[in-house]
NUTOR-95252 format. One record per residue (C-alpha): y, x, z negated; residue in one letter. Coordinates in Angstrom, 1 decimal. Each point is the difference from the previous one (the first is absolute). Layout:
// NUTOR-95252
+--------+--------+--------+----+
|     py |     px |     pz | aa |
+--------+--------+--------+----+
|      Y |      X |      Z |  A |
...
+--------+--------+--------+----+
This chain:
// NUTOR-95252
+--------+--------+--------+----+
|     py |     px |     pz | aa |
+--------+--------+--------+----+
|    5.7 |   -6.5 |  -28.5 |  X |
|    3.8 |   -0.5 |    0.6 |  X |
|    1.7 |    3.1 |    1.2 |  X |
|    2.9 |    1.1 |   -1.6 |  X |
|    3.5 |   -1.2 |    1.4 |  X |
|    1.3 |    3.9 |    0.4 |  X |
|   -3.4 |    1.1 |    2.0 |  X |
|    0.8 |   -2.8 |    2.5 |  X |
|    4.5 |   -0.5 |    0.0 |  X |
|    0.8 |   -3.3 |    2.3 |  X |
|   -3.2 |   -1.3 |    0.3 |  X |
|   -3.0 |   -2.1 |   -2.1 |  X |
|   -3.5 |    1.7 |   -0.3 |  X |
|   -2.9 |   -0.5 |   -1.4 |  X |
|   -3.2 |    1.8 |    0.5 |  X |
|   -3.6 |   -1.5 |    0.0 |  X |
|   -3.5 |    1.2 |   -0.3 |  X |
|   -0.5 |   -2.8 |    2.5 |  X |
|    1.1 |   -1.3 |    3.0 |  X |
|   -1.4 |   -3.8 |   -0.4 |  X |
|    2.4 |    0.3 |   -3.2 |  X |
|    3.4 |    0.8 |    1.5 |  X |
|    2.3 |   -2.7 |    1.4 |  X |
|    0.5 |   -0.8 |    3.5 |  X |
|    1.5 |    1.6 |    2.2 |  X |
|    2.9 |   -1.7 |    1.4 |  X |
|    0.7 |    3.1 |    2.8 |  X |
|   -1.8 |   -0.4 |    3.2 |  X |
|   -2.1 |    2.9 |    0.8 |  X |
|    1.2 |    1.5 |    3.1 |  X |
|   -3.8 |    1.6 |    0.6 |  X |
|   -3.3 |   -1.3 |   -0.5 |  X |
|   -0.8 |    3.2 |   -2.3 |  X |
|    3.2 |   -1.1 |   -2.4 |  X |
|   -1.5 |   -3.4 |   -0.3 |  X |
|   -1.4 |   -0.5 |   -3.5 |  X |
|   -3.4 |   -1.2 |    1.4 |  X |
|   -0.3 |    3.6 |    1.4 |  X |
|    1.0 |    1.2 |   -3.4 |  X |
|   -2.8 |   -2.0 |   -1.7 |  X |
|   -2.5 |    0.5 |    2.3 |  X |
|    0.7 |    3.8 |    0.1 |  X |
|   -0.5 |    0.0 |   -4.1 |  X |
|   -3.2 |   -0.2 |    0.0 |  X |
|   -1.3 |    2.4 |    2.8 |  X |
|   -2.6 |    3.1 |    0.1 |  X |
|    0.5 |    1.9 |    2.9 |  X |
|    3.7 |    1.0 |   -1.3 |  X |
|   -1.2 |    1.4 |   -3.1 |  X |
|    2.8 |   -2.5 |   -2.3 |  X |
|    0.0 |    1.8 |   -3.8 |  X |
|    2.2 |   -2.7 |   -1.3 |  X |
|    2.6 |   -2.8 |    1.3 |  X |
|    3.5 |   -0.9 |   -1.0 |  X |
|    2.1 |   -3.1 |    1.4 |  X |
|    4.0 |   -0.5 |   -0.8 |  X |
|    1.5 |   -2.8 |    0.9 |  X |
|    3.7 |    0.5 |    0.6 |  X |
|    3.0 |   -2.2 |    0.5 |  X |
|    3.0 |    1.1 |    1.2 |  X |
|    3.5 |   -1.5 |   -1.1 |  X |
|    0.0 |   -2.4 |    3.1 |  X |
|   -3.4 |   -1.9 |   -1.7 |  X |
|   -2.3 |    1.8 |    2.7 |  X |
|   -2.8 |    1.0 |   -1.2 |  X |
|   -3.3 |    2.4 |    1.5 |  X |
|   -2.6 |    1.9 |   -2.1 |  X |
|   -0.9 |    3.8 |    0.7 |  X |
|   -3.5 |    0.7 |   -0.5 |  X |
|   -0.8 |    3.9 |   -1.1 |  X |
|   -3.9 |    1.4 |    0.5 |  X |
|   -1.0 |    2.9 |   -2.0 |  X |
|   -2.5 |    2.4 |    2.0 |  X |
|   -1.8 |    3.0 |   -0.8 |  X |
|    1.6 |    2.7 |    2.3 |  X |
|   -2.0 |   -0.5 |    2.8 |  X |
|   -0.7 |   -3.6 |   -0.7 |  X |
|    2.2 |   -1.3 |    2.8 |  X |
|   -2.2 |    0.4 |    3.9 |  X |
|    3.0 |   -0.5 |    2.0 |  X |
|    1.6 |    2.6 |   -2.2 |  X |
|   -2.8 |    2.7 |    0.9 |  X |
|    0.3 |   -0.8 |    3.4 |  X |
|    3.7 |    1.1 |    0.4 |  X |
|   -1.0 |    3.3 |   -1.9 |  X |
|   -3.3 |    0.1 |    2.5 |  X |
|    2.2 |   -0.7 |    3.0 |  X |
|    2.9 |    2.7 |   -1.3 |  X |
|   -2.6 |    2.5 |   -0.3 |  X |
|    1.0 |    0.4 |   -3.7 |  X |
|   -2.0 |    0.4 |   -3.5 |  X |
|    0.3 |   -2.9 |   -1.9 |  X |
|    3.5 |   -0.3 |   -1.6 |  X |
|   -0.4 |   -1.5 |   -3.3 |  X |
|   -0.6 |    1.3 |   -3.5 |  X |
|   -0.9 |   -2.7 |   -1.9 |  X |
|    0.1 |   -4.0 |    0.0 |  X |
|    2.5 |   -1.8 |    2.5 |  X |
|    2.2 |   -2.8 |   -0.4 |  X |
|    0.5 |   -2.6 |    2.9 |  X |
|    2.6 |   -2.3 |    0.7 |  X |
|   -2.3 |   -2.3 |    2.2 |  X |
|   -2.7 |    2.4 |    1.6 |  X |
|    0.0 |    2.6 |    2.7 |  X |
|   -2.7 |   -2.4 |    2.5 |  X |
|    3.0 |   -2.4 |   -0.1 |  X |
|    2.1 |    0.8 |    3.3 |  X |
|    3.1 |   -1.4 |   -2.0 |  X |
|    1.0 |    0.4 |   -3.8 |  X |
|    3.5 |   -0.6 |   -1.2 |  X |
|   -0.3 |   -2.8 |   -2.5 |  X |
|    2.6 |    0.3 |   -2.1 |  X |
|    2.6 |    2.0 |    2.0 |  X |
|    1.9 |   -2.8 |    1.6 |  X |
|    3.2 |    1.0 |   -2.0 |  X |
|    1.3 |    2.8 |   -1.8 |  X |
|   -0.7 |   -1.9 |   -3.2 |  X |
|   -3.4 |   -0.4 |    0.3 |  X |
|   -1.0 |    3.3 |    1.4 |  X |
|    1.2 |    1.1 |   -3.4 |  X |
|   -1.9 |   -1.9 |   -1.9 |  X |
|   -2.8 |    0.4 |    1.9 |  X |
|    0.6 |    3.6 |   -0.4 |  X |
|    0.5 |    0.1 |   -3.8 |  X |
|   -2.9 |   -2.1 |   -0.8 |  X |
|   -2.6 |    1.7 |    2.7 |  X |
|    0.6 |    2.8 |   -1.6 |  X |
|   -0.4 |   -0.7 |   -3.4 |  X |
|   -2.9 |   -1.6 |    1.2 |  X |
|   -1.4 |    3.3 |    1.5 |  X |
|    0.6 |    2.0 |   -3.3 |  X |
|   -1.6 |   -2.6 |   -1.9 |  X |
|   -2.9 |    0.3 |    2.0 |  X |
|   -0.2 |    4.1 |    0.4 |  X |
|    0.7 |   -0.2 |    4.1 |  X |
|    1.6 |    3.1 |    1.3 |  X |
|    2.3 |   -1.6 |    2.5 |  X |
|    1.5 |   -4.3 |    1.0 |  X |
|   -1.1 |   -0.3 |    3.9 |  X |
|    2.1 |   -2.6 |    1.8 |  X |
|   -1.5 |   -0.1 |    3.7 |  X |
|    0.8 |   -1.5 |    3.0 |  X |
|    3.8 |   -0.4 |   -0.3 |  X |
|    3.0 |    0.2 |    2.2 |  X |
|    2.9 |    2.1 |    0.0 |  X |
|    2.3 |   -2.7 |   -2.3 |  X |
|   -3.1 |   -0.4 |   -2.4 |  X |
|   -0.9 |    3.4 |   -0.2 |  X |
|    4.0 |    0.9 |   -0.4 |  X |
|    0.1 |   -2.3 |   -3.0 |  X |
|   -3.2 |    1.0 |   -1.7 |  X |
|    1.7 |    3.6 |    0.2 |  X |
|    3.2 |   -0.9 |   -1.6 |  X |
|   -1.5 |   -1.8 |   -2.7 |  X |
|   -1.5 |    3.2 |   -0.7 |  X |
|    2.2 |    1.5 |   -3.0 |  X |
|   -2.1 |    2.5 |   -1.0 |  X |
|   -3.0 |    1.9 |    1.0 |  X |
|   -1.5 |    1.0 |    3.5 |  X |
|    0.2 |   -2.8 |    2.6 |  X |
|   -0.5 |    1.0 |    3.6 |  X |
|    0.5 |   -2.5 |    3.0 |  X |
|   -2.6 |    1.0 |    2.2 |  X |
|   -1.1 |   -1.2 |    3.9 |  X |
|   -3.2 |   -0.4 |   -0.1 |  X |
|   -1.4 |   -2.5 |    2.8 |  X |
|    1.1 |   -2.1 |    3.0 |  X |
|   -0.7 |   -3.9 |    0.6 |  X |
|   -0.2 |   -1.1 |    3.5 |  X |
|    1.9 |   -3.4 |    0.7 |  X |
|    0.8 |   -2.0 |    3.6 |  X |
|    1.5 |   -3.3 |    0.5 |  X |
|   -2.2 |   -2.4 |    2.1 |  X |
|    2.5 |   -1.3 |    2.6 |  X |
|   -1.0 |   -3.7 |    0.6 |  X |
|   -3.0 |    0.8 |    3.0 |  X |
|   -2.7 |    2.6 |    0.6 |  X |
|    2.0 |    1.2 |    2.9 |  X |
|    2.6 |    1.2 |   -1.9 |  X |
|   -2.3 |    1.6 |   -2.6 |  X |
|   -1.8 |    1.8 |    2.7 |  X |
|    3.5 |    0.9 |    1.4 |  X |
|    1.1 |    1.9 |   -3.2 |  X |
|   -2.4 |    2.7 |    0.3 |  X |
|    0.8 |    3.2 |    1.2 |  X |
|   -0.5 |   -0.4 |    3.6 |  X |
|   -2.2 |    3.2 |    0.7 |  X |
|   -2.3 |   -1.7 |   -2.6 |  X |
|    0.0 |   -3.6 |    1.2 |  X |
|   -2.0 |    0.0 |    2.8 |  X |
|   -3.1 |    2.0 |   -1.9 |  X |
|    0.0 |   -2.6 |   -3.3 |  X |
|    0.2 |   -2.7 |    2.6 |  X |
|   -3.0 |    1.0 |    1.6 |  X |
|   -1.9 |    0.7 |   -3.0 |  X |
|    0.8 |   -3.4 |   -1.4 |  X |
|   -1.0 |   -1.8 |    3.3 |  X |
|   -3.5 |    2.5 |    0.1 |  X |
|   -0.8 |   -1.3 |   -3.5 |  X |
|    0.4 |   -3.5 |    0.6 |  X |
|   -1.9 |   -0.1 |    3.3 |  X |
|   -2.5 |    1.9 |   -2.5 |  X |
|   -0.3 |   -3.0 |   -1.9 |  X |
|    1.9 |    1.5 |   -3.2 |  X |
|    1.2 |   -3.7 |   -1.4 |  X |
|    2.7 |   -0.3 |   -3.1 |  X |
|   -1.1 |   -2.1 |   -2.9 |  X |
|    2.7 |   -0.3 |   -2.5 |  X |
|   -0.9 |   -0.9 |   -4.0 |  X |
|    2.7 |   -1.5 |   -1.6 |  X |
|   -1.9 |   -2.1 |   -2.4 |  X |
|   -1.2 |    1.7 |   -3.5 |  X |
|   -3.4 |   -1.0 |    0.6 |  X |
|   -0.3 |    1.2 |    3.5 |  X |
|    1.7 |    3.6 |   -1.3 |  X |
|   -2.0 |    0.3 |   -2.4 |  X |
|   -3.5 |   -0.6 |    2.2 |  X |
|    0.9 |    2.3 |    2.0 |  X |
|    1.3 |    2.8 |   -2.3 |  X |
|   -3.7 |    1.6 |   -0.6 |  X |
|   -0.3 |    0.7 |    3.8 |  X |
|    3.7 |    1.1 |    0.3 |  X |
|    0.5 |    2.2 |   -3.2 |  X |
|   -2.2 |    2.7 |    1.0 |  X |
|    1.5 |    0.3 |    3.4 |  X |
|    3.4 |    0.6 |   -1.6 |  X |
|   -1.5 |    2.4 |   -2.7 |  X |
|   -1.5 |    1.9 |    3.4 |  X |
|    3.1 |   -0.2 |    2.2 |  X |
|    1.9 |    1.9 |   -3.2 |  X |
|   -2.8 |    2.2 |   -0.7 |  X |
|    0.5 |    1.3 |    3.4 |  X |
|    3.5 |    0.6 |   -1.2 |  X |
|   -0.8 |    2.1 |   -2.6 |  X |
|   -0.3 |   -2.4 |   -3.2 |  X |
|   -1.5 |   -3.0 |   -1.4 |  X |
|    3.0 |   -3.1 |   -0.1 |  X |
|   -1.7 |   -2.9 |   -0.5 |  X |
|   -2.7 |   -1.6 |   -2.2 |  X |
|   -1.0 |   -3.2 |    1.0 |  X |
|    1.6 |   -1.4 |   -3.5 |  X |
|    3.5 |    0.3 |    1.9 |  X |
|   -1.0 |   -2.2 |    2.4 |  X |
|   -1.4 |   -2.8 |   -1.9 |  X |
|    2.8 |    0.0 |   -3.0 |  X |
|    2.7 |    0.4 |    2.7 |  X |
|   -0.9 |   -3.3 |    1.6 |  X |
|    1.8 |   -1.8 |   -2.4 |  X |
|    3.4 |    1.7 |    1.0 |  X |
|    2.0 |   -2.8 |    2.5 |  X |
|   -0.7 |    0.1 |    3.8 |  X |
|   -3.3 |    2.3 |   -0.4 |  X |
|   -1.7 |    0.4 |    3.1 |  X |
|   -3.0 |    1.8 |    1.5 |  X |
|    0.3 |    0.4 |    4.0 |  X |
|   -3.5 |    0.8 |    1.3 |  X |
|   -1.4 |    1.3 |    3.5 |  X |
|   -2.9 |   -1.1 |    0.6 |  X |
|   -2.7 |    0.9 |    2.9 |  X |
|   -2.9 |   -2.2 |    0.4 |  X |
|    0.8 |   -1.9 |   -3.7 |  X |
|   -0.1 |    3.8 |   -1.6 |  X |
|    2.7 |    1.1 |   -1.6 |  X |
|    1.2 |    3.5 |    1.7 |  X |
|    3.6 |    0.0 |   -1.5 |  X |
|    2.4 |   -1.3 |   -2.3 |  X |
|    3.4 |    0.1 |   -1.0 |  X |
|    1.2 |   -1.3 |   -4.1 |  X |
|    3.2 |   -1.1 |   -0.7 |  X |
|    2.2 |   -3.0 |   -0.7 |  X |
|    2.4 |   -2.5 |    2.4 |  X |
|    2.6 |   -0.2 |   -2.4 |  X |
|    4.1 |   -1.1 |    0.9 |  X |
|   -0.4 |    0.3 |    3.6 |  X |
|   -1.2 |    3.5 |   -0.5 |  X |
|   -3.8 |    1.1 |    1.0 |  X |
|   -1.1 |    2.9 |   -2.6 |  X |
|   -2.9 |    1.7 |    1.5 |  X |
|   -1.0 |    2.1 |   -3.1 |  X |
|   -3.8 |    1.3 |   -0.1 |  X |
|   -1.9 |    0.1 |    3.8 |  X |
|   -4.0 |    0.8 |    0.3 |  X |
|   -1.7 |    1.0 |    2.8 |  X |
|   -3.7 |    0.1 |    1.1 |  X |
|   -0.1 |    3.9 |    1.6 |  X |
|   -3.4 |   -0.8 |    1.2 |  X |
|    0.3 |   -2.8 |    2.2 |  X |
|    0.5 |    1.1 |    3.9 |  X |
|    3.2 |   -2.0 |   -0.7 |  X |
|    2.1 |    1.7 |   -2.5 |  X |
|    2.2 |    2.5 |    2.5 |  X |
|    1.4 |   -3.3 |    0.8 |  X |
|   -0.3 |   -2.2 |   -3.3 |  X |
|    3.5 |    0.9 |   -1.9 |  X |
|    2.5 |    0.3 |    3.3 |  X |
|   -2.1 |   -3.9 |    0.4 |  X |
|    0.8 |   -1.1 |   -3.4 |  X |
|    3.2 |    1.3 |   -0.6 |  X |
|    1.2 |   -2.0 |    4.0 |  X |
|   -2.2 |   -3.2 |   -1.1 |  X |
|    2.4 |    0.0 |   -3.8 |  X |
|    2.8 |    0.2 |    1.9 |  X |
|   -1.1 |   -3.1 |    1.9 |  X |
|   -0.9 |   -1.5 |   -2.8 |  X |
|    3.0 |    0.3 |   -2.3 |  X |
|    1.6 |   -1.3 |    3.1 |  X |
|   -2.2 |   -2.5 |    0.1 |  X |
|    1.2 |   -0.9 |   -4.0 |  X |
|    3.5 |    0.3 |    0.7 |  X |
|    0.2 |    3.4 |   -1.6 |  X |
|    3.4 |    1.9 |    1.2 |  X |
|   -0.9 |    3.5 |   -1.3 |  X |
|   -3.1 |    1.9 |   -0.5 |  X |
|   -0.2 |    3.2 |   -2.8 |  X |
|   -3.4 |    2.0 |    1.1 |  X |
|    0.2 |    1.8 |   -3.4 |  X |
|    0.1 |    3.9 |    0.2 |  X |
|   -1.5 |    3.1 |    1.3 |  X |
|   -1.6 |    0.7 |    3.5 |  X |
|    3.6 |    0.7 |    1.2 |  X |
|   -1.1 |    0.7 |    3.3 |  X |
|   -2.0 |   -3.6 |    1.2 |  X |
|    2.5 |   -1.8 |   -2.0 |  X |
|    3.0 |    1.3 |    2.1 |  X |
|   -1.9 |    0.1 |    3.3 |  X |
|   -0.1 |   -4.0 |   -1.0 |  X |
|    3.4 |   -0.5 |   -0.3 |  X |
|    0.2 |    0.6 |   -4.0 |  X |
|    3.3 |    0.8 |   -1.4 |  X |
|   -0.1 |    2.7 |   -2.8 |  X |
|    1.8 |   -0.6 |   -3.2 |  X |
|   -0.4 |    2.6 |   -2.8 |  X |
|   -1.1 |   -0.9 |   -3.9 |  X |
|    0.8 |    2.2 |   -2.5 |  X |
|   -1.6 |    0.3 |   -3.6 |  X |
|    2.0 |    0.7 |   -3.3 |  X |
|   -1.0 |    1.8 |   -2.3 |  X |
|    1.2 |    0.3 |   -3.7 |  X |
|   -2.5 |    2.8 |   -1.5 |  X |
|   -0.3 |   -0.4 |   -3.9 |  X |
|    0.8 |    3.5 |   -1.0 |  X |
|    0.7 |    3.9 |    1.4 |  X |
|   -2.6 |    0.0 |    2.2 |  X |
|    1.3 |    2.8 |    3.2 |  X |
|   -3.2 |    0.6 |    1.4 |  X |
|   -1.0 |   -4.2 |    0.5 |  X |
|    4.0 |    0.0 |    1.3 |  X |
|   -0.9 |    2.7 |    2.3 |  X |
|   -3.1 |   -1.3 |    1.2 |  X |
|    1.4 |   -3.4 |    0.9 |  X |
|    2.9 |    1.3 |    1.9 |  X |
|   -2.3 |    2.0 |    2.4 |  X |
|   -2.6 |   -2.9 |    0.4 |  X |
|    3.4 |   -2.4 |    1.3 |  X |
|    0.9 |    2.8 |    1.9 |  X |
|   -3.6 |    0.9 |    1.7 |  X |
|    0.2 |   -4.2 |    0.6 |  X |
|    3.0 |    0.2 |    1.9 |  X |
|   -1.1 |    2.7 |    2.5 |  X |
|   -2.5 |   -2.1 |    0.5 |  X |
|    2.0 |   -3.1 |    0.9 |  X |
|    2.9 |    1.7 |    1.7 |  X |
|   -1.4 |   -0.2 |    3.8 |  X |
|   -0.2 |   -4.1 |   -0.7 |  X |
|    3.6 |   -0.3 |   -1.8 |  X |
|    3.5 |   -0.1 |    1.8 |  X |
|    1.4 |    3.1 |    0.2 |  X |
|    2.5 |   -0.1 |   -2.7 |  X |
|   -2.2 |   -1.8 |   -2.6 |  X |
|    0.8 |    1.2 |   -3.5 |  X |
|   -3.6 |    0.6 |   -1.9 |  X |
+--------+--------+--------+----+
């Protein structure tokens, strides 16, 4: 289905039922969750409750081309979603079906913002999209301020609200492990140091997967830890269908601590332009090791990445707290939202779960942080 040229000014779209039918993209994705692997793999999940799935392909005036992929949920179909309302303390916020522009359990979205052009197409055609298919609002998560300020201004008509909503936690590597040890708040060094040297003279040992096969092994022994770790947490994030579709998406790896050849930890994400994503961890609370297992593991990635030549390292979001007392630089993510018609009380609802967010995060963000 070819869109037509007023819905999409400056730029050539066309939509597709999907993906493996859409030309390639010829724009390098700057994430491994805007990589169209991700995209595909993400089609065909369970544990995000995916209604229906929509994929334009877009090319801007310049010849570069990227495809958004939109999921249709039922209103609670999204875990990472119902997490941010568990964590805000908030009933659920939406009436009716929802719209994605990539998915919430994605750290980043954006595809399709990278000019003002495309942000309005994106825009025009999510949108028609959602009416088509009855959602009540278009969800873009995971932005940054530029994204987020375009999606906004493409907005002609309607309610669209540009909304903080959630902090990644980045640090470059420096080229040794003494200088990644030395950009930690000092009144914190000397404790992770110790737990890190107690685990390893424990006998905790890192075993990285980077090979599909070896992944997927071990995915029935880690899954359930990282369904455990999030329970604890408050909701259920992952099914263990993430973790084996995923593991096609470049750079996938599965960083294990063992003890004694059992798996007692684990940490999922993807090496991936010199960047380490730590996305999903898992921890076994019932071995006499865990008080010491993710301070281990999250010191051992470092190491690692190192190890890789890695230069930065993105520990994904929440726990504010250990993340900062690591070192972890706090950058904010805001969601846009374009609801589909009058709706004050879904407005109202997701203006006070941002701002309950943002009290939340405001000890662990500099001072004059705009949320």
């Amino acid at each position: 289905m070819t869109l037509p040229h007023s819905a999409v000014p400056q730029a050539n779209a066309r939509a597709y039922d999907k993906l493996d039918d859409a030309p390639a993209d010829t724009r390098r994705a700057p994430h491994p969750s805007r990589t169209r692997a991700w995209a595909s793999a993400w089609s065909t999940l369970t544990t995000e409750r995916i209604l229906d799935h929509h994929h334009l392909h877009l090319t801007d005036p310049d010849g570069d081309a990227e495809t958004v992929s939109f999921f249709l949920t039922d209103a609670d179909g999204s875990p990472y979603w119902t997490s941010q309302e568990t964590d805000a303390g908030v009933p659920p916020v939406w009436p009716g079906r929802v719209l994605y522009a990539g998915s919430p359990h994605a750290e980043y979205g954006g595809a399709g913002t990278a000019t003002a052009t495309l942000a309005s197409a994106t825009t025009r055609a999510g949108l028609d999209l959602a009416s088509r298919l009855g959602a009540s609002a278009l969800v873009h998560p995971g932005l940054d301020q530029a994204q987020a300020d375009r999606l906004t201004t493409a907005a002609r008509a309607g309610t669209v609200l540009d909304l903080a909503t959630d902090v990644a936690w980045t640090r470059t590597l420096g080229p040794t492990l003494d200088q990644w040890w030395q950009g930690m708040p000092s009144r914190q060094r000397r404790d992770i140091r110790r737990r890190w040297r107690r685990g390893t003279e424990a006998g905790l040992v890192l075993d990285p997967h980077t090979s599909a096969r070896d992944i997927l092994d071990a995915v029935p022994a880690f899954a359930p830890l990282a369904a455990g770790t999030a329970d604890r947490h408050g909701t259920r994030l992952y099914g263990p269908d993430m973790f084996e579709q995923l593991v096609t998406v470049p750079g996938t790896v599965l960083l294990a601590a063992r003890h004694d050849g059992h798996l007692v930890g684990g940490i999922y994400g993807w090496l991936y332009d010199g960047c380490l994503y730590l996305w999903a961890s898992g921890l076994d609370y019932e071995n006499p090791l865990a008080p010491l297992v993710y301070t281990w593991l999250m010191c051992e990635s470092a190491r690692w990445a190192l190890d890789q030549g890695a230069t930065l390292i993105d520990a994904g979001r929440a726990n504010h707290l250990a993340k900062a007392r690591l070192g972890y630089r706090p950058r904010i993510l805001r969601t846009v939202v374009h609801l589909t018609g009058h709706q004050p009380a879904t407005e109202h609802a997701l203006r006070r779960l941002s701002k309950r967010l943002g009290s939340q995060a405001a000890p662990h963000l500099p001072t004059r942080a705009r949320w």
